[in-house]
N, C-alpha and C positions, 0 to 999 in steps of 0.2 A: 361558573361552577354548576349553575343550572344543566347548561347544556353536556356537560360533563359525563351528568350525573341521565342526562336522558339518550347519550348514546351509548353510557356503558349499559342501562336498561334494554336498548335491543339487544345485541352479543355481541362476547368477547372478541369477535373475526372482525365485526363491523365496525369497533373503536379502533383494532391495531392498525386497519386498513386504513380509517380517518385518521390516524396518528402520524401514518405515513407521511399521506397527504399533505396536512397541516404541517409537519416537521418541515417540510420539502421546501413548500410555500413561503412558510418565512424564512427558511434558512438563504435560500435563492436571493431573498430579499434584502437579509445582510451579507452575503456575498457580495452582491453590487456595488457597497459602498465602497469608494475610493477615497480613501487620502493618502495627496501628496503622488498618485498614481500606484499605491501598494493597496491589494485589494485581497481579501479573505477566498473569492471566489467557492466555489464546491463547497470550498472546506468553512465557510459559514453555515451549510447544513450539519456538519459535525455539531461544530457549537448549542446552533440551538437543541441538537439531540441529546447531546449531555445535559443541559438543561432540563428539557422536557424528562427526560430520564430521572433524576436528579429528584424531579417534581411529584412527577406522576406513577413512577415504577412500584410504589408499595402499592399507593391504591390500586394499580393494575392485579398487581399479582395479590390482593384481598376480596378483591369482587371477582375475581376469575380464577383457573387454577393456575398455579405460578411455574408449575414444568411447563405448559403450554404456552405457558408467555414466554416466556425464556426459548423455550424450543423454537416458538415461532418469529424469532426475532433473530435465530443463529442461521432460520432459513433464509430466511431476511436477507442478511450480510454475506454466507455462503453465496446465493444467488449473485448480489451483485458483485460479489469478486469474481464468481466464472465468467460473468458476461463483461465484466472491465478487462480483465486480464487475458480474456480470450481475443477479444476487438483488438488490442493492444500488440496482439501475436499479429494479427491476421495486416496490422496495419504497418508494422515492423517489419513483415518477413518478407519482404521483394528486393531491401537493399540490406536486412539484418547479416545474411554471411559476407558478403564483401566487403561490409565493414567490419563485423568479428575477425576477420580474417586479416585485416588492415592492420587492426589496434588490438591482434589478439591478447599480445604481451601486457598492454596497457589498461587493458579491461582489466582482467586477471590482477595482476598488482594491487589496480587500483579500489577492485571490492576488496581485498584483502586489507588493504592497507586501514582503510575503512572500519571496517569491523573490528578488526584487532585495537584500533583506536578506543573503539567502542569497548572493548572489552579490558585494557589497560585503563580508563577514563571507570569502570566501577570497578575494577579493582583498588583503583586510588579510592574512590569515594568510601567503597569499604572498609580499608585499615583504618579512616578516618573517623567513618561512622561508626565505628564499635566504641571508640569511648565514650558517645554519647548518647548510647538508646537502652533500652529498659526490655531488648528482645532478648531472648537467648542465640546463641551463637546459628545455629541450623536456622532458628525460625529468620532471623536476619539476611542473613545468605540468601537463603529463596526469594525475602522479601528483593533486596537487590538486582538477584538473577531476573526476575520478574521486572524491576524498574527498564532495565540494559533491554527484553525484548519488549517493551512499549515506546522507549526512545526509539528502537531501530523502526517501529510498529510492523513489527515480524511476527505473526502468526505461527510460523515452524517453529518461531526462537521459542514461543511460548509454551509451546506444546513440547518441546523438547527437554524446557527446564521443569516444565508439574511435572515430569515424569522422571527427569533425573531427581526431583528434589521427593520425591514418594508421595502417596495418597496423602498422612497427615499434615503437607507443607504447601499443598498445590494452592491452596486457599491464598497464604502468602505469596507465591508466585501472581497469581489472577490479580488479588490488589496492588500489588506494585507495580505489574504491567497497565492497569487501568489511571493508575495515577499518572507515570509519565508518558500515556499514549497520546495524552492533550495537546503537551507543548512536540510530543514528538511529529503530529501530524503538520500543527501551527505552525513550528520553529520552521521547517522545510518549506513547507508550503513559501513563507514569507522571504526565503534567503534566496531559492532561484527567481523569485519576482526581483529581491532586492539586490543581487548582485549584477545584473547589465545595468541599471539605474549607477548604481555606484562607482561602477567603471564605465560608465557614459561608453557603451556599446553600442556600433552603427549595428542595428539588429536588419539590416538587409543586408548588409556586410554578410552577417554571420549566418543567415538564411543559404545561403551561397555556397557556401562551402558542405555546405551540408547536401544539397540538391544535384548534386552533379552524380553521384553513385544511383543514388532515388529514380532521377530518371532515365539513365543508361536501360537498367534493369525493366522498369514501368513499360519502358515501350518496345522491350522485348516481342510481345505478344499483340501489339496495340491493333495491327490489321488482320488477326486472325480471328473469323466468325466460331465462336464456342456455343456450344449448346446451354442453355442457363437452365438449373434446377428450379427454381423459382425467381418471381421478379425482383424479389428484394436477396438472396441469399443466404435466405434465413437458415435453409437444409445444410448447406457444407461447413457453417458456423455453428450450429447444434451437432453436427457429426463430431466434428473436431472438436467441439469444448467435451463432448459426453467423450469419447476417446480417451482424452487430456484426462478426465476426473477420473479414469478406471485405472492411467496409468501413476497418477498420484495416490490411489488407494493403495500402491503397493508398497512393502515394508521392505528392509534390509539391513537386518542385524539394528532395529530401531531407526534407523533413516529413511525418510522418503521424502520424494519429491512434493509433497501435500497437491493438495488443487489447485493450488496457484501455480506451483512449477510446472504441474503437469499440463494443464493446459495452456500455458506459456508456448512450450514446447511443443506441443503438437501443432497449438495455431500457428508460431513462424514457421512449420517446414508446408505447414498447408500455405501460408501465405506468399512462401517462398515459390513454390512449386506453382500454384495458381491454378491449375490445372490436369485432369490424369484427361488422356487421348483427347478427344473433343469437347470434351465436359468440363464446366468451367467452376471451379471450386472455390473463386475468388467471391466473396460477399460485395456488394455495391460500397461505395465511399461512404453515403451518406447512408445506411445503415450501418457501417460501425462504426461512424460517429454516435448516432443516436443510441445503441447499444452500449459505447466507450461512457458518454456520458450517465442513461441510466444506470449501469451497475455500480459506478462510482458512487452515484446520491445511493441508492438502497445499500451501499456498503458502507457507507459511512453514518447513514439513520440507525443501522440492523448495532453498529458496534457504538457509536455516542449512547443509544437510548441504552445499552445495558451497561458500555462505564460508567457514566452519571447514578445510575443506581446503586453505586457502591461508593461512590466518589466522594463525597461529604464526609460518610462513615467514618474512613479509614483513612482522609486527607490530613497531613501533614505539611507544614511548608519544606523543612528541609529534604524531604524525597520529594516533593517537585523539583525544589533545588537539584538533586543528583539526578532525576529524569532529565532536567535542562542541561545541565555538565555535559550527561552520555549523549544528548543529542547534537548540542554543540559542538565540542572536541573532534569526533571522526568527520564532522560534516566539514570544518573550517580546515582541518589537518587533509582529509582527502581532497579538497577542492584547492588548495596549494599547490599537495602533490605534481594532480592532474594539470595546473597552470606554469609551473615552473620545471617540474623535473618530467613529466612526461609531452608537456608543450600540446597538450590537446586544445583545440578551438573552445571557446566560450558555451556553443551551447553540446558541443558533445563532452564538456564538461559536466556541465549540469544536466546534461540527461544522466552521466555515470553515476552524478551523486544522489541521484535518487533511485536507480539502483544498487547500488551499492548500500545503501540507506532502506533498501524494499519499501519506502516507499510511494504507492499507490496513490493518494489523496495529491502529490509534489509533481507525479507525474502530468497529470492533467490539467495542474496548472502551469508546469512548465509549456505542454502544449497550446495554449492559450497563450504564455507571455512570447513567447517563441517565434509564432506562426506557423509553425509547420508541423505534421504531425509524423516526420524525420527524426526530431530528439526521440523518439521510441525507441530506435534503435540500438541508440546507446544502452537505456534503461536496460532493455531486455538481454545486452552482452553481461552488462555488470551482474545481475538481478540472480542468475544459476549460482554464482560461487558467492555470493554473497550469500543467500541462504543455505548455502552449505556452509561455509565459513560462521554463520552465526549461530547454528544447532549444534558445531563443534566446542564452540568459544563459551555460548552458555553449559553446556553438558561439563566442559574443561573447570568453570568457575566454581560450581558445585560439585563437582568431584575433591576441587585439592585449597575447597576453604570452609 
């Protein structure tokens, strides 16, 4: 506590910065652990962010001012979703429309299918939960709408229902999204680790089937001398994610594509394209790994350290309970789906269900259990109608309950 108490004494920038850090460090650290070969990975820094959130967020925002804290912890998580999401583009887009185009039908279905799951799964929790809670009918509702986008851990979904649900209710949308964004990140994370395991899948098998579109495409260009904007890539990755966020700032009759779609979008058709005349727009491998990974950890400290800050509060068991239901239900109903009625392979399975699912945190560890960083492609078919699908499905729930 000593020390605590002598770094919040220099300033406020210099603790968040050390908060970072330390978050990062031990989260890494329980990530590693493996039992049984299921392992927390990435999303062991979640954990400990909620913790440390949990812990330390009053005293923060008591010795500092608390819009500042808060502001600079949305820059935080902002941050690492452009630069995840952007790497994620840039790493998908060489084999992402051939396969779009393959399994256009199956994508589509299958984020829908997904979602809707998701949003029949709080509707049941809802007729159910009203006999037993001490909310009023509105203030309930929003609480719920809020559970549905933290199970999906959908950003749009969120911002979509504080706004359908009005200024006085956002508050209850925000806590309910925070409460089941735990198990929403967890539950995922742990079911693309646990389901090859479970169905004893030869993962070079499935490596295979995935690689043949990837590198048709890859070696399109393989002997042609391009001009390189810098050594690492870093100029046509910053063009396109800043692009990508200008074209997410835009509205449409209350829709948009937020910064995640937007720069989704723009980084596969840069990654797609690779190239305008001589000029090579493609980022090096191993800077959008290192990119894929930082944004990830800063997206998941920026948004653990500020649930954990309300989480105690406002925690109840039985809306964790309906957080786990809405996480469960479309995950296990979509991943059926895709295994029996649309016959998709094992890991463009689970790349779909973590688009379909948006999320983020599942992505990166499916890449990791995988091997390849192919399952992208999936992710980013399902991931457009999937957030459209779930800004409709929450806006729908609070409209007609």
């Amino acid at each position: 506590m000593e020390l605590f108490n002598g770094i919040l004494s220099i300033n406020g920038t210099a603790f968040l910065i050390f908060s970072v850090i330390l978050v990062a460090a031990i989260g890494y650290i329980l990530g590693r652990i493996t039992i049984k070969g299921v392992s927390l990975g990435t999303a062991g820094v979640f954990l400990i962010a909620l913790v440390y959130g949990g812990v330390f967020y009053d005293r923060l925002s008591d010795e500092m001012n608390a819009s500042f804290v808060k502001s600079s912890l949305s820059i935080i998580d902002t941050l690492g979703l452009v630069l995840f999401v952007s790497a994620v583009g840039f790493i998908a887009g060489p084999n992402f429309f051939s396969n779009f185009k393959k399994n256009f039908k199956s994508f589509v279905t299958l984020a829908m299918i997904v979602i809707v799951s998701g949003g029949l799964a709080c509707i049941g929790c809802m007729l159910i939960g009203r006999n037993f809670t001490n909310l009023d009918n509105d203030e309930f509702t929003a609480l719920m709408a809020g559970l549905l986008s933290g199970a999906l851990t959908s950003t749009p979904g969120l911002s979509a229902a504080k706004e359908a649900a009005g200024h006085n209710l956002e508050d209850a949308v925000a806590v309910g999204s925070g409460i089941a964004y735990i198990f929403g990140v967890i539950g995922v994370v742990l079911f693309v680790q646990l389901m090859p395991k479970l169905l004893k899948a030869d993962m070079e098998k499935e490596r295979q089937l995935l690689k043949s579109a990837s590198s048709e495409v890859k070696n399109k260009n393989s002997d042609k001398k391009l001009i390189e904007m810098d050594s690492f890539g870093l100029m046509p990755f910053a063009l396109a994610a800043g692009i990508g966020i200008l074209i997410g700032s835009f509205k449409f009759k209350n829709f948009s594509l937020s910064t995640t779609g937007g720069c989704l979008l723009v980084c596969l058709v840069f990654g797609h394209f690779g190239r305008v005349a001589n000029i090579n727009f493609m980022p090096k491998d191993s800077t959008l790994k290192v990119l894929r990974e930082l944004g990830l950890m800063l997206f998941l400290i920026g948004s653990g350290i500020k649930g954990g800050a309300k989480f105690v509060e406002y925690f109840k068991p039985i809306y964790f309970v309906y957080g786990m239901i809405m996480t469960i239900v479309p995950m296990v109903i979509g991943f059926l789906f895709a295994k029996y009625v649309l016959k998709l392979n094992l890991l463009n399975n689970l790349g779909s269900i973590t688009g379909g699912m948006t999320s983020t945190p599942a992505l990166g560890t499916l890449i990791t259990t995988a091997g390849t960083d192919d399952v992208a492609a999936a992710y980013a078919a399902t991931y457009p109608i999937a957030l459209i699908s779930v800004v409709l499905t929450e806006q729908f729930i609070i409209m007609l309950f």
